[in-house]
C-alpha positions in Angstrom: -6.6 25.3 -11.7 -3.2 26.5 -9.9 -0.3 24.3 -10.9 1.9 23.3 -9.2 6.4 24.7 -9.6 6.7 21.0 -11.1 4.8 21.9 -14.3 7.9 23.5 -16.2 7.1 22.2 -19.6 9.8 23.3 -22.6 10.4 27.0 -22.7 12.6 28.4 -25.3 12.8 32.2 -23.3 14.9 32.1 -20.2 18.2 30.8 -19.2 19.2 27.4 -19.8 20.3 26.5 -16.4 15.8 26.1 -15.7 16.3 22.9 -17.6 19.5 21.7 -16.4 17.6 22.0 -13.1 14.8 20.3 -14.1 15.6 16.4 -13.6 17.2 17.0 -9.7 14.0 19.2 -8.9 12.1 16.1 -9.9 14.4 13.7 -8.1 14.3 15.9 -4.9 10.2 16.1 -5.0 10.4 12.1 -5.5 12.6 11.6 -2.5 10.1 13.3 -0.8 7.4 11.8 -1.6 9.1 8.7 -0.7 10.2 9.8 2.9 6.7 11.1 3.3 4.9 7.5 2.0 7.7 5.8 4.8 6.5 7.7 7.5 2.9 7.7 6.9 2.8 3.7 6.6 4.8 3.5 9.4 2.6 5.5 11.2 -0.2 3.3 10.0 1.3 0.1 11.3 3.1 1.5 14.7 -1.2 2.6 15.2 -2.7 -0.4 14.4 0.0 -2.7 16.6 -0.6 -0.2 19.5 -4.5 0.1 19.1 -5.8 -3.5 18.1 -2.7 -5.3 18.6 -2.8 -8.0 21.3 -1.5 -7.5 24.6 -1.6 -4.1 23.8 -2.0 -1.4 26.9 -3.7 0.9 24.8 -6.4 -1.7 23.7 -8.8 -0.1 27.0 -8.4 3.1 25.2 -10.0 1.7 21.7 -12.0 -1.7 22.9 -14.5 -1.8 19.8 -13.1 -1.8 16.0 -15.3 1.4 15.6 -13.3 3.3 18.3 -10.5 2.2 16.6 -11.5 3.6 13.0 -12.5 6.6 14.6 -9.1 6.9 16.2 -7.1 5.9 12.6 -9.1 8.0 10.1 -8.3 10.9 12.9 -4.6 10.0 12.7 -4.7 10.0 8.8 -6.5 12.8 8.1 -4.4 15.1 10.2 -1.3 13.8 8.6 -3.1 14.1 5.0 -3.7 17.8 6.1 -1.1 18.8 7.8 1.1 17.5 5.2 -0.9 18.6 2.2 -0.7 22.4 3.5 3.0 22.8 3.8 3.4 21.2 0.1 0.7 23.6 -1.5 2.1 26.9 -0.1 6.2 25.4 -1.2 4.4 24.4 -4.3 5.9 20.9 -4.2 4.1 17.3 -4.1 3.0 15.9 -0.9 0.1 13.3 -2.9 0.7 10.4 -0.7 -1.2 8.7 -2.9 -0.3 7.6 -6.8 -4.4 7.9 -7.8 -3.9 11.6 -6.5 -1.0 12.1 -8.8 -2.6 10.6 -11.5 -5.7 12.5 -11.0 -3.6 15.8 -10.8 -1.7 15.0 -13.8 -5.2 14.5 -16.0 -6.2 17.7 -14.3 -3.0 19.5 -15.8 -1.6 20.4 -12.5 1.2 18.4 -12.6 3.3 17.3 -15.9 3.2 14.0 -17.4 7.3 13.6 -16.5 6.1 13.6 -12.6 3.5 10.9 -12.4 6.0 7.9 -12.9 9.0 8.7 -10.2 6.1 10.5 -7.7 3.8 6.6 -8.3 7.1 4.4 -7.5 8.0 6.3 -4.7 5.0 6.3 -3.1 4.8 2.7 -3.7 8.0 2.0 -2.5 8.2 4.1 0.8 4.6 2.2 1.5 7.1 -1.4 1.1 9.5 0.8 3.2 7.3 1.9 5.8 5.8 -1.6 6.6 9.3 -3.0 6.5 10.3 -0.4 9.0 7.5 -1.0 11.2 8.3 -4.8 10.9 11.8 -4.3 11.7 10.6 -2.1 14.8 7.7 -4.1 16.0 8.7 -7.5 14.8 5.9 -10.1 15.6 3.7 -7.8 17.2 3.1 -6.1 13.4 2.7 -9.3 12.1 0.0 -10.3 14.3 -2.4 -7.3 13.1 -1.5 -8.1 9.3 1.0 -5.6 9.0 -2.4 -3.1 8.7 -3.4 -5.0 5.3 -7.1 -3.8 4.5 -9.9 -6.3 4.7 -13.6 -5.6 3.3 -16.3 -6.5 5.1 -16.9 -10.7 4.9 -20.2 -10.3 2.7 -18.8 -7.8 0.5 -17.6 -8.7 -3.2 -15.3 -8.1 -5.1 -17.0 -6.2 -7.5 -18.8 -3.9 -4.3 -15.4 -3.1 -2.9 -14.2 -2.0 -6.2 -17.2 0.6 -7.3 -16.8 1.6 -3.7 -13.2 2.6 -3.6 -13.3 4.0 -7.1 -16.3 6.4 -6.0 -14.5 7.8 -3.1 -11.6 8.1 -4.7 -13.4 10.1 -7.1 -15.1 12.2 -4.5 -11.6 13.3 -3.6 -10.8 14.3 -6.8 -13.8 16.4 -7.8 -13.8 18.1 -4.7 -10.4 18.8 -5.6 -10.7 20.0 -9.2 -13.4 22.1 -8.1 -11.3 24.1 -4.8 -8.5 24.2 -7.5 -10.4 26.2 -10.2 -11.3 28.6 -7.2 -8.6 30.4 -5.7 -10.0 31.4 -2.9 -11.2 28.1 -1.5 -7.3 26.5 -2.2 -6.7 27.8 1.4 -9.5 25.0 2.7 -8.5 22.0 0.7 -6.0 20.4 2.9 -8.9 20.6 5.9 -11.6 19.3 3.3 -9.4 16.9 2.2 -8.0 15.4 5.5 -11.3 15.4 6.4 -12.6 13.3 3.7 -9.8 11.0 4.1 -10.8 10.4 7.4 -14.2 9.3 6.4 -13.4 7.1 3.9 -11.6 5.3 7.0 -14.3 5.6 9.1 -17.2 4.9 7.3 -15.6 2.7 4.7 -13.5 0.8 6.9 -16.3 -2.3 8.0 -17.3 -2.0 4.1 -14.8 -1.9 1.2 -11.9 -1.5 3.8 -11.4 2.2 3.8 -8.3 2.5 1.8 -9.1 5.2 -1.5 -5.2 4.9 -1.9 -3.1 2.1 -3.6 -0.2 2.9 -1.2 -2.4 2.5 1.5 -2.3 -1.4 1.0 0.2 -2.0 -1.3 3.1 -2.2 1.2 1.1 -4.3 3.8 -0.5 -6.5 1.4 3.3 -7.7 -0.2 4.9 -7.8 3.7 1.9 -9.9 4.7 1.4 -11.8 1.8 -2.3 -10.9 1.7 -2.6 -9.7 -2.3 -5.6 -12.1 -3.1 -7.5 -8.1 -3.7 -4.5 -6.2 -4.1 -5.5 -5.5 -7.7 -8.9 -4.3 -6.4 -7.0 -2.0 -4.0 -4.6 -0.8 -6.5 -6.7 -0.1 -9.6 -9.7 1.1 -8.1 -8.6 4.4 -6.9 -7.0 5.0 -10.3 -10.5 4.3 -11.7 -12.2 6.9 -9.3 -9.1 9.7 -10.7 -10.1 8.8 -14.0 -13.3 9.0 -13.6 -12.9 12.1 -11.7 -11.1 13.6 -14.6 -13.7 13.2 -17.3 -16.2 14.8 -15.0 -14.0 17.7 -14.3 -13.2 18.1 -18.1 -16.9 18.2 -19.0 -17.6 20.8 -16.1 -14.5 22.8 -17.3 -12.4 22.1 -13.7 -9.3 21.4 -15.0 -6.2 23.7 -15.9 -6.2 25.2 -19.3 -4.2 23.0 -22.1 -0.4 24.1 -22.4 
């Protein structure tokens, strides 16, 4: 699997100024995943005032909560690939998503180092982004829940759990398996915008469609909705995990440094 410029373990060939470079590198990558988490959960919540939001002008435009997943997983997934293609071919981050990060770490794209900063960014540009969209759209973000997910009203706990941890772990092995093949790489941002958007689609009335702890981390805490927030959080990292241990048995992970 292709790793990514992050994944400069110790070297003793070379000139030293490599590792003096290493911790900004890391700090730059982190700010960007940070600016990149803002934005996208501002998006988020700016498209869910606007869509479902009351009073809204648009709400002709998406009158059914179907039309309106369409619309968002649509939205999503060409962010997801449109940002996910410019990061592969700079070789920096771009995960938008700390189960992706862990899942690429226990893949051995990226190091262990990165996981940490890349997961509190991520987590804190999704606090950001709400706040922004708060601070932009005042009440009118508040009455849609800031975008919190909900699952469906007869779905458990235990349901929305196995199902976010599953498509979460489609993600990955579709990801460990482009990224032992070279020649598919150039498809995965498509593929994987594309399977973002039908996790929001198709998951949305279900488990609540989220396959990201970023996703509702920052509108859960603004709206003060965390009763699953653990559900939403952990589950994803169970689908990368599981992901992981599949990939290692089929052989689709990096080589060991």
């Amino acid at each position: 699997m292709t790793r990514t410029s992050l994944d400069t373990g110790p070297r003793t060939e070379g000139p030293p100024v490599r590792a003096r470079r290493r911790v900004p590198r890391l700090l730059e990558v982190a700010l960007y995943e940070f600016a990149l988490s803002t934005a996208m959960l501002f998006t988020v919540v700016t498209a869910v005032r606007w869509m479902a939001g009351p009073g809204t002008p648009f709400a002709a435009l998406f009158p059914t909560p179907t039309g309106q997943l369409v619309a968002m997983g649509l939205l999503v997934g060409v962010i997801v690939a449109l940002v996910l293609g410019p990061s592969m071919r700079r070789e920096t981050a771009g995960h938008l998503n700390p189960a992706v990060s862990i899942g690429l770490w226990l893949l051995r794209v990226v190091p262990a180092r990165v996981v940490a900063p890349f997961v509190v960014a991520q987590l804190a540009g999704s606090v950001a982004g709400v706040g922004l969209a708060r601070l932009v759209w005042g009440e009118a973000a508040a009455r849609v829940g800031d975008a919190a997910l909900r699952p469906g009203a007869d779905w458990s706990t235990g349901a929305v759990f196995a199902t976010e941890a599953a498509a979460m772990a489609v993600i990955m092995l579709i990801t460990a398996f482009a990224g032992t093949r070279p020649h598919l790489l150039r498809y995965l941002p498509a593929v994987v915008g594309a399977c973002v958007a039908a996790v929001i689609v198709f998951l949305g009335p279900l488990s609540g469609g989220g396959a990201n702890p970023a996703r509702q981390f920052g509108p859960a805490l603004v709206s003060g909705t965390t009763g699953l927030l653990w559900v939403y959080v952990l589950a994803p990292v169970s689908g990368s995990l599981f992901a992981a241990l599949v990939a290692g048995l089929l052989k689709w992970r990096a080589p060991a440094r």
